[in-house]
C-alpha positions, 0 to 999 in steps of 0.5 A: 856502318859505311864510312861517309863519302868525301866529294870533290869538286867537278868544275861545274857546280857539283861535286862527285864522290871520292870514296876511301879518301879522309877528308882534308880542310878544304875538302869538308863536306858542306859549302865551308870547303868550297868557300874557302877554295872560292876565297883563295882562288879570288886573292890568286886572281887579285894578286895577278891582277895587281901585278899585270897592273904594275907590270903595265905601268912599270913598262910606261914608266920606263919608256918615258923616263929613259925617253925624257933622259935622251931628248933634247929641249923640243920647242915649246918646252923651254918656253914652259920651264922658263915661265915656270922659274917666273912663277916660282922666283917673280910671282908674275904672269908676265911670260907666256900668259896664253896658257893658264898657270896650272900645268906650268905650276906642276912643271915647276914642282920638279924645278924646285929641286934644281936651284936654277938660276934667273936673271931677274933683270932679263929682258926679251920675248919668251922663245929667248927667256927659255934660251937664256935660262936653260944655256945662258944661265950657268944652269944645266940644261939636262938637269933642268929638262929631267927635273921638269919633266918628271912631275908630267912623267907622274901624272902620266901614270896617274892618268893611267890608273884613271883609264883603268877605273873608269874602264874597271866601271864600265865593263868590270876588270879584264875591260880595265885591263885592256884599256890600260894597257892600250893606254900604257902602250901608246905611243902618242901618250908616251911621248908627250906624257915624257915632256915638260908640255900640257896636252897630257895634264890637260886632257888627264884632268878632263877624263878624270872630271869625266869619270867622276861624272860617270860615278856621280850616277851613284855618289853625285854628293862627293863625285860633282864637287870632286868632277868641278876639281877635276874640270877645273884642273883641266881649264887652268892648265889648258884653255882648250877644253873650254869648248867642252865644259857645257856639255860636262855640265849637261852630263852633271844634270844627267848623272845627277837625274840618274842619281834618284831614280836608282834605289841603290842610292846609299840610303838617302831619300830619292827625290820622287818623280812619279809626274811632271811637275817633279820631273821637272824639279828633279831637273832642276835640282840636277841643274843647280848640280851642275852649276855647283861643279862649275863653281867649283871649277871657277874657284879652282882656276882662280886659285891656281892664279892666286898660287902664282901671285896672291895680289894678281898683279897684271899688266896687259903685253903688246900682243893682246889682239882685239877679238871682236865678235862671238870669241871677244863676247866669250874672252869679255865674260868668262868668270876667270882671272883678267890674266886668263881672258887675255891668255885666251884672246891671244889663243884666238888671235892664232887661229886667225894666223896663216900656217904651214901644213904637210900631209902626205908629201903635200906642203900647203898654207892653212889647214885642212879639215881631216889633217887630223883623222889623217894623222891619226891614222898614220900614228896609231898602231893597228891593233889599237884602231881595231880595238878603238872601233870595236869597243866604240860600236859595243858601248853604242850597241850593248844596252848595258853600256850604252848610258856611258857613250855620253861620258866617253864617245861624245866628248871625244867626239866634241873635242875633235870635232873642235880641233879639226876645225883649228888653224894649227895642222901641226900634230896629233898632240891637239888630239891627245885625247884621242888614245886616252878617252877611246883606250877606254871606250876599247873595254867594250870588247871584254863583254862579248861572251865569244871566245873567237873574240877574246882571242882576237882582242889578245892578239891585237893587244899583243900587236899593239905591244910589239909596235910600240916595243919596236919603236922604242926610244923613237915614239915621237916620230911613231907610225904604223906598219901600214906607212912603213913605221917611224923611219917613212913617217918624214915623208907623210907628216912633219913638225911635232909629229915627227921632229920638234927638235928632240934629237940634238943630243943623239946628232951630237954623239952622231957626228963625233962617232961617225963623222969626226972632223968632218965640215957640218952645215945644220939647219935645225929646228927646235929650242936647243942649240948646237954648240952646248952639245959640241956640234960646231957647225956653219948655217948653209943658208948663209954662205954660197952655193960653192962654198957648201961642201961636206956634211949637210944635216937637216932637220925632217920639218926643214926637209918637209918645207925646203923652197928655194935655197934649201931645196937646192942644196938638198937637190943636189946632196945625197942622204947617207945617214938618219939620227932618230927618224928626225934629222937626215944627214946628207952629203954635198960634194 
């Protein structure tokens, strides 16, 4: 008798025959062989997977740690740490009541470890309450910053694992893969995700009501209730989601329908809809769905407030303006706290006020309806507009993915539609959302079986890495190659997008490395102040033309709006020096 043949794999399916060979463990004749290749090829895969995961997140981490250890207060920030010590020391609402307490409560989870002090008997507006406990106090203001900071920092990566499985979702893991790592390498995410501000949680706790949504087609009993948590995380940290909560409640009836009319549905009767009448029943059972959500929306704002104070103690402030029309309707009947609905009449008094933009060297009075797109444009990488697009126009052209352009194209598209129309032209943080709902909608591009594509997408990842690399530590004032990155940003935007303040520090070490003993005239925007930083310096706006001699540094938004006196002291000074793309160092002889 002939000894058997042993077969080995040829890579398409078949196998070939190996004569003379013993046959070893994995090599068995049969499937046994082949299955266990199978199984430790697949943990290979999974373990390489969770380390590019890691990898991803261990990179994000370490921008916005070391980026929130250098910055200084920007402007809004020491307005959130202060309420937040109210919250945690007073119980009250008192201070900043525009905003809901949520995102504040998260800042103040960090302050916790602090032991900051607050002078219960301080008296004054909020921009001088955040002055007064950071360096009035006896506190250590960069102590304080970093221990609020951090909580945000978490959440930011949290909200990171989020984009990977709703992306994981929607095209399976190399499109999770993808959106992480757009996400994880953007620089509008990493700068304001390392802040003590909102517009990061806020916009996290939506997409995360969102995906629960997209899984509520198949779990709508756990999911709904999960995406009212979610939602209403979202409205008690920022009331600027408002807008977009019928159209969550619309995707709540649309994923409730899906729901029973897949048989997947984990073994539970569907509810039938073989004619009109149960049509309709079925809609309406997806409508009570979707009321159920925003209850439990509702209940968890309430319960952020009563986490702040159970006796929801509230005494209107001076500033409460009366909004008439279709905004006083909408303030007069939402289901929230008293507190919220006057923190929202305050929000709309803003967009009644008259602000200062700059948008490509043009200083202007209101806003501009593509201020935007415009800036966006200017501060998100290249690679990552093509991928934004390229996965956008798949999810509307690929059948398969078409059922998730509702949960991820529409909102953002509502949300921007929204802020574009805004009173405040003063950065891409109104539009946060945008690198995060499109870094998911960029997953498309993996479902395309070309492989000249998946070569592409590879490069343009590897674009969008090496821009946001290069930019570091600087990811506030971030643009793209195309405007002349974050050094030429100054010229075309101002404000949030380029200074808020940020680089007090770094113009301390500045000055003392640089210019030791030189006279300094500083007009500085932003919540820090200089003297705690050892800069001694004199405000030129002050003091006579003549007398202002030696060392003029100015900050990039002072520069942007220069009228009259400043801009006469600039017409006659010369740049020498630029500390982090933010402040310009002149000199004035």
């Amino acid at each position: 008798m002939s000894a058997p043949q042993v077969t080995r794999p040829t890579g398409d399916g078949h196998t070939a025959p190996r004569p003379h060979e013993p046959a070893t463990e994995d090599e068995r004749p049969g499937r046994f062989g082949g299955l266990l290749r199978y199984v430790r090829s697949a943990r290979r895969r999974r373990w390489l997977y969770g380390l590019a995961v890691v990898g991803l997140l261990a990179e994000m981490a370490f921008a916005m740690v070391t980026t929130a250890v250098e910055q200084t207060p920007t402007i809004d920030e020491p307005v959130y740490v202060a309420s937040a010590e109210v919250y945690l020391k007073e119980r009250s609402f008192r201070y900043n009541p525009e905003h809901p307490p949520l995102g504040k409560l998260i800042i103040a989870s960090g302050l916790v470890f602090t032991d900051a002090h607050l002078d219960p008997d301080f008296v004054g507006s909020q921009t001088a309450l955040g002055r007064h406990v950071l360096y009035e106090s006896g506190n250590d203001p960069g102590r304080l910053m970093l221990y609020a900071r951090l909580p945000v920092i978490v959440l930011t990566l949290l909200f990171g694992l989020v984009v990977l499985a709703f992306a994981r979702d929607l095209t399976g893991p190399p499109g999770g893969l993808v959106a992480l790592a757009l996400y994880a390498f953007s620089p509008d995410v990493i700068a304001n995700g390392s802040l003590a501000t909102l517009d990061v949680p806020a916009t996290g706790f939506l997409l995360t009501a969102l995906w629960l949504l997209w899984r509520a087609r198949r779990r709508p009993y756990l999911c709904l209730p999960l995406a009212g948590v979610a939602l209403g995380a979202a409205a008690a940290t920022k009331m600027s989601v408002l807008p977009v909560i019928p159209v969550l409640m619309l995707l709540g009836v649309l994923s409730f329908r899906h729901a029973h009319r897949t048989p997947e549905l984990d073994a539970r009767p569907r509810i039938p809809a073989p004619d009109t009448r149960a049509r309709i029943r079925l809609l309406a059972y997806g409508a009570l769905a979707a009321v159920g959500m925003a209850l439990v929306a509702v209940s968890v704002v309430w319960a952020t407030y009563l986490v702040v104070d159970p006796w929801m103690r509230w005494a209107a402030p001076e500033n409460v303006p009366d909004i008439r029309g279709t905004r006083g309707r909408v303030a007069a009947w939402l289901p929230f706290p008293e507190a919220y609905r006057d923190g929202l009449r305050i929000q709309f008094g803003f967009e009644y006020d008259i602000w200062e933009g700059f948008l490509f060297g043009r200083l202007y009075e209101g806003s501009l309806w593509y201020y935007l797109p415009a800036a966006l444009l200017v501060k998100t990488p290249l690679g990552m507009l093509a991928l934004w697009t390229a996965g956008s126009v798949a999810i509307l052209a690929v059948r398969g993915l078409r059922p998730a352009a509702p949960y991820v194209l529409v909102p953002a598209a509502v949300l921007l539609a929204i802020s574009m129309h805004g009173a405040r032209d003063l950065g891409v943080r109104y539009a946060v959302f945008m690198p995060m709902f499109l870094a998911v909608a960029a997953a498309g591009v993996t479902l395309s079986r070309r492989r000249p594509a998946h070569w592409a997408t590879a490069a343009l990842l590897c674009f969008v890495a090496v821009s946001s690399l290069r930019t570091y530590p600087y990811y506030l004032p971030y643009s793209n190659e195309a405007f002349g990155g974050p050094s030429k940003t100054h010229l075309r935007l101002h404000d949030s997008n380029v200074d808020w303040g940020q680089d007090l520090g770094r113009l301390a070490d500045h000055l003392d490395r640089r210019h030791f003993g030189e006279r300094v005239w500083l007009v500085h925007k932003g919540a820090g102040v200089p003297s705690y930083y050892g800069i001694d310096a004199s405000d030129p706006l002050k003091a006579p033309l003549g007398e202002v001699h030696g060392l003029l540094v100015v900050s990039d938004s002072a520069v942007a709006k220069a009228d009259g006196r400043l801009a006469a002291l600039l017409d006659t000074s010369t740049p020498i020096d630029d500390v982090g793309h933010s402040i310009t160092v002149f000199r004035r002889r």
